[in-house]
BADOPA-504716 format. One record per residue (C-alpha): residue number from 1; x, y, z. Coordinates in Angstrom, 3 decimals, padded with zeros to 6 digits. Example, Ala and Ser with C-alpha at 12.3 -4.5 7.8 and 13.67 -1.06 7.14 Angstrom:
BEGIN
n:X:Y:Z
1:012.300:-004.500:007.800 .
2:013.670:-001.060:007.140 .
This chain:
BEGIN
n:X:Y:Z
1:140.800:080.620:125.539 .
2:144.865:080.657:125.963 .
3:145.849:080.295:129.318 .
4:148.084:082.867:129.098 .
5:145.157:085.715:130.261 .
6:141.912:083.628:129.959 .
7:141.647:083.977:133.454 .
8:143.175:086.845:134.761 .
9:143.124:089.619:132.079 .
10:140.820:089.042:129.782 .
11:137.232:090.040:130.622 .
12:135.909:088.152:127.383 .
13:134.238:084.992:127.936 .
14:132.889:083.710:123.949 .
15:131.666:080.845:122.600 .
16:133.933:078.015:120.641 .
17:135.987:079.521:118.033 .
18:135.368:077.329:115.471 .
19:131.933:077.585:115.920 .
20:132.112:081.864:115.120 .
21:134.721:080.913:112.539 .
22:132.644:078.352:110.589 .
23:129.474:080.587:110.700 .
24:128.104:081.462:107.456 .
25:127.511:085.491:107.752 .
26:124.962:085.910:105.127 .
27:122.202:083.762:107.020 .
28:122.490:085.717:109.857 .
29:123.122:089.206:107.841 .
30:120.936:089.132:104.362 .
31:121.668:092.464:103.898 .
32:124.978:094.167:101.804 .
33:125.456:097.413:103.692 .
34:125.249:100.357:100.862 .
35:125.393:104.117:100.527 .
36:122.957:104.242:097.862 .
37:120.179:102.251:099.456 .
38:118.267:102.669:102.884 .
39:120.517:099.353:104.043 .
40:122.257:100.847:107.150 .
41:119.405:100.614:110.072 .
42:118.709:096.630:108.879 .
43:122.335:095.281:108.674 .
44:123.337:096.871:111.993 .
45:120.433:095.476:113.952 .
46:121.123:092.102:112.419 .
47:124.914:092.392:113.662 .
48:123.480:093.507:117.368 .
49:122.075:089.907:117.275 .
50:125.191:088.174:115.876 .
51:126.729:089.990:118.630 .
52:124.418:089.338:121.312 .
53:123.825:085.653:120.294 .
54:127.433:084.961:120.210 .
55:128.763:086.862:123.081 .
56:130.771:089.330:120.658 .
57:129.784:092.241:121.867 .
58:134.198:093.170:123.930 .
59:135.107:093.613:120.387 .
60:132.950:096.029:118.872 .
61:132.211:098.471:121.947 .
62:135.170:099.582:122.854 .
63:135.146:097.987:126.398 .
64:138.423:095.783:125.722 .
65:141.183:097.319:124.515 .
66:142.272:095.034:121.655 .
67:146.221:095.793:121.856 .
68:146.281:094.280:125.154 .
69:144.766:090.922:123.948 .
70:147.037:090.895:121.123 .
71:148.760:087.449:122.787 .
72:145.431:085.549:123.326 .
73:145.150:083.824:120.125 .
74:141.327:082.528:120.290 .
75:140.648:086.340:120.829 .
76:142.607:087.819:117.794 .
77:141.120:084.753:116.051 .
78:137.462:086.010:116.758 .
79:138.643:089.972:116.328 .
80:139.670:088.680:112.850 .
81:136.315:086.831:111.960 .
82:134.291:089.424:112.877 .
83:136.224:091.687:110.136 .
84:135.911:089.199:107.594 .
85:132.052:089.246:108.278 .
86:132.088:092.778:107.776 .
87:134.068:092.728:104.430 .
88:131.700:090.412:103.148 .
89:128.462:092.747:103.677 .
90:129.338:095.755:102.628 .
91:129.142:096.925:099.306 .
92:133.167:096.883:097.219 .
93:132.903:101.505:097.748 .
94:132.426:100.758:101.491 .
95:135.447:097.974:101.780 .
96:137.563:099.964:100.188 .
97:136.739:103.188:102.222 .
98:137.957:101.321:105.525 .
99:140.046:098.603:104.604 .
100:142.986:098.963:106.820 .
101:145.141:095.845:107.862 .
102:145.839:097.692:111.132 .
103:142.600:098.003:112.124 .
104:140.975:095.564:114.511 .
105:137.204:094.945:114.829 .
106:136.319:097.626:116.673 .
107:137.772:100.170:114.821 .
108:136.305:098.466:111.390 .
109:132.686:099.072:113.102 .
110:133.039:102.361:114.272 .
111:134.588:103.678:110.648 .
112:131.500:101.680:109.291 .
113:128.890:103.556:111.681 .
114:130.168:106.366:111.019 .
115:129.754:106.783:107.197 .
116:126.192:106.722:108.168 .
117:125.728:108.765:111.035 .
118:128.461:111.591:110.409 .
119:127.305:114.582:109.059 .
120:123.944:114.298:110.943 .
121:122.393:117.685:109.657 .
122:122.691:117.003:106.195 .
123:121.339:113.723:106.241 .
124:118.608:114.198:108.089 .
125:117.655:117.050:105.448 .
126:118.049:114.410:103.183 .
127:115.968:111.569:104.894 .
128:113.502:114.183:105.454 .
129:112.795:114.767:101.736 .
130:112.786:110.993:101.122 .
131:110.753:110.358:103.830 .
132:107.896:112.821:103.152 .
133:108.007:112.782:099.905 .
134:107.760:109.241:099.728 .
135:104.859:107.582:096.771 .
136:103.377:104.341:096.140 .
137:103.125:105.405:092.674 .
138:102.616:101.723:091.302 .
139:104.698:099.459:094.086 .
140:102.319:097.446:095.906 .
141:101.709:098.108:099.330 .
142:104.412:095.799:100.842 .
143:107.278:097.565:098.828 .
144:105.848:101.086:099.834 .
145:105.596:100.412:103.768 .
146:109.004:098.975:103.652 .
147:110.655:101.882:102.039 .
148:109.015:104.480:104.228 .
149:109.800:101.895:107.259 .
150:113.803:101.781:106.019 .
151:113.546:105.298:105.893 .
152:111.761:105.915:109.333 .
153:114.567:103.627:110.782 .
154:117.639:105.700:109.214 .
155:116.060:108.926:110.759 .
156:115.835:106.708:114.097 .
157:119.495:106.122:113.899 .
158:119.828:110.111:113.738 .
159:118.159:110.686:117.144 .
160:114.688:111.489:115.500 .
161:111.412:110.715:116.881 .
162:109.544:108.677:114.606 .
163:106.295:107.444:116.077 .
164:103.358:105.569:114.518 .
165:101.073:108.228:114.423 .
166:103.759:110.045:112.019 .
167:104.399:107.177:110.140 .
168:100.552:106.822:109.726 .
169:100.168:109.769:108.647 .
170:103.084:110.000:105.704 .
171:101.851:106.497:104.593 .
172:098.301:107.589:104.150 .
173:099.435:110.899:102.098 .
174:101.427:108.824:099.732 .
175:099.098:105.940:098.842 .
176:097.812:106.014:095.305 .
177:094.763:106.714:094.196 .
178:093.428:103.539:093.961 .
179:093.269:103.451:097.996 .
180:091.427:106.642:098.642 .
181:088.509:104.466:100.161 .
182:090.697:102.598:102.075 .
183:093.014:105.798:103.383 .
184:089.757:107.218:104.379 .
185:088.596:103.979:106.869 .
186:091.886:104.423:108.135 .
187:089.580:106.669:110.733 .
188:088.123:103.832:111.630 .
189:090.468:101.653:113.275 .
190:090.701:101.565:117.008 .
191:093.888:102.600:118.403 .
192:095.625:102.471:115.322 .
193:099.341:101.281:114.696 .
194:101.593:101.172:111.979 .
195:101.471:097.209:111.900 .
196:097.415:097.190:112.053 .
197:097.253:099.921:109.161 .
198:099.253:097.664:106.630 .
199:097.901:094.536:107.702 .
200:094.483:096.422:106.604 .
201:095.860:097.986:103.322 .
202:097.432:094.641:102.270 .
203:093.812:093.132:102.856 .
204:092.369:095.562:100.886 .
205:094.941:095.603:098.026 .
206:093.805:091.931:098.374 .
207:090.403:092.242:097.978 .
208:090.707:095.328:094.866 .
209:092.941:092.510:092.821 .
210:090.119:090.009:093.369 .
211:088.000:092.352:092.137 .
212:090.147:093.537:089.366 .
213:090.277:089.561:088.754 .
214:086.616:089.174:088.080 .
215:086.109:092.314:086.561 .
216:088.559:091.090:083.991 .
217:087.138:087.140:083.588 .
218:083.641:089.043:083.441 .
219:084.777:090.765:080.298 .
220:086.528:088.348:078.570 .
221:083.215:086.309:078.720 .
222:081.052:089.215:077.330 .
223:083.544:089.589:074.491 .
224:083.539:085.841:073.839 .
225:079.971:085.909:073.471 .
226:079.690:088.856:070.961 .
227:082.162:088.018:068.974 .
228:080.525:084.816:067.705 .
229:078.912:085.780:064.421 .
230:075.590:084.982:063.516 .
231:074.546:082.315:060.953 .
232:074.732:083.746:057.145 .
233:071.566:083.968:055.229 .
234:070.295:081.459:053.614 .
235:070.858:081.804:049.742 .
236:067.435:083.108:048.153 .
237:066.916:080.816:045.540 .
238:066.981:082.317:042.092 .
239:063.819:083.349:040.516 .
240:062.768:082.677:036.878 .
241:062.762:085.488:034.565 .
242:059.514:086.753:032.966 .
243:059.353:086.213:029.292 .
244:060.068:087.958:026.913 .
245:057.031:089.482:025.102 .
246:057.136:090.387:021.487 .
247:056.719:093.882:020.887 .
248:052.801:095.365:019.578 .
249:052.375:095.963:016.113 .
250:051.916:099.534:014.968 .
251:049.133:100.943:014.950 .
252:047.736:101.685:010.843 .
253:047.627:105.494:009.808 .
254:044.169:105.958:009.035 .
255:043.274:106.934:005.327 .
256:043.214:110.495:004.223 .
257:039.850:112.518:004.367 .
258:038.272:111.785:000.714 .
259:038.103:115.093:-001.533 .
260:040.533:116.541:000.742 .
């Protein structure tokens, strides 16, 4: 820090500045923050650890007033990192939504959070169509947890209760119907969670490809066999024609009755 106010009025105490500055963003953010996709919930828990981790957290909640640090350079330094990190993980609608050179960190954040949690009715309506309404269809049981997951977390963001035995519930109604055995044992588990159901559907989606596998090989096998043709006859070798017999003679007429 400049000892200008290190010590006496500034209540920020951060790591090295070249070590925030030289940080590569994506490896601690892999996620572009987008209106269109259920990206919110993920990229602002993996800030909350960049800002935990790194001792960031004076310029995003509001507890330091910026405009009176604007003379310690190592904190405008860090206010103007932190910025740059956001420009880079937000989709190009989003940047230039809040791009402001005025704006310091803080204010960056809050525009940021609230394009996603503004308007709270209507996107819960939303979320709650998406979220109950959400399919497997023909994703594979990773991709469909995840979704309804992202979607259970945006709700979360809105102040709604989403508990496992809801989640649970909304990812058994919206499995395909290749798992109806497997949404059935469901039942079965004891003291089911979210985490202990898909680790048991990804098992069984497991086991149906293996069987899908050899039902498959089993075939091909069968098919291989009855396609090979059998051996052709053996030519019948030609027979010798009967001869030819010269036709009978006719028969004589016998003579006419004498006198007659």
């Amino acid at each position: 820090m400049s000892s200008s106010s290190s010590t006496v009025s500034n209540p920020f105490a951060g790591p090295d500045v070249t070590l925030v500055r030289d940080l590569n963003i994506h490896e601690r953010v892999p996620v572009k923050l987008d209106q269109n996709t259920a990206s919110y919930s993920a990229w602002k828990r993996y800030f909350s650890l960049v800002f935990r981790e790194y001792l960031l957290h004076g310029h995003v909640d509001g507890t330091v007033d910026s405009a009176l640090m604007i003379n310690d350079e190592e904190w405008m330094i860090l206010d103007a990192t932190i910025i740059r990190w956001f420009y880079l993980t937000i989709s190009s609608d989003l940047f230039h939504t809040v791009v402001n050179d005025d704006n310091d960190s803080y204010a960056v954040w809050t525009k940021l959070n609230g394009l996603f949690t503004d308007n709270r009715l209507q996107r819960k309506v939303l979320l709650h169509g998406e979220f109950y309404g959400c399919q497997q269809l023909d994703s594979s049981i990773d991709d469909f947890c995840m979704r309804l997951k992202k979607l259970a977390d945006e709700l979360r963001d809105l102040g709604e209760t989403i508990g496992d035995a809801l989640l649970i519930s909304t990812l058994t109604a919206g499995l395909n119907e290749d798992f109806g055995n497997a949404a059935s044992n469901l039942t079965l588990i004891p003291e089911p969670t979210f985490a202990k159901v898909v680790a048991y559907l990804k098992l069984e989606e497991r086991r149906m490809r293996m069987v899908r596998t050899r039902a498959t090989h089993t075939a091909l096998v069968a098919g291989t066999r009855g396609d090979q043709a059998p051996p052709p006859p053996r030519p019948t070798p030609p027979q010798p024609a009967a001869p030819a017999f010269p036709p009978a003679p006719a028969a004589p007429f016998p003579p006419p009755p004498a006198g007659g």
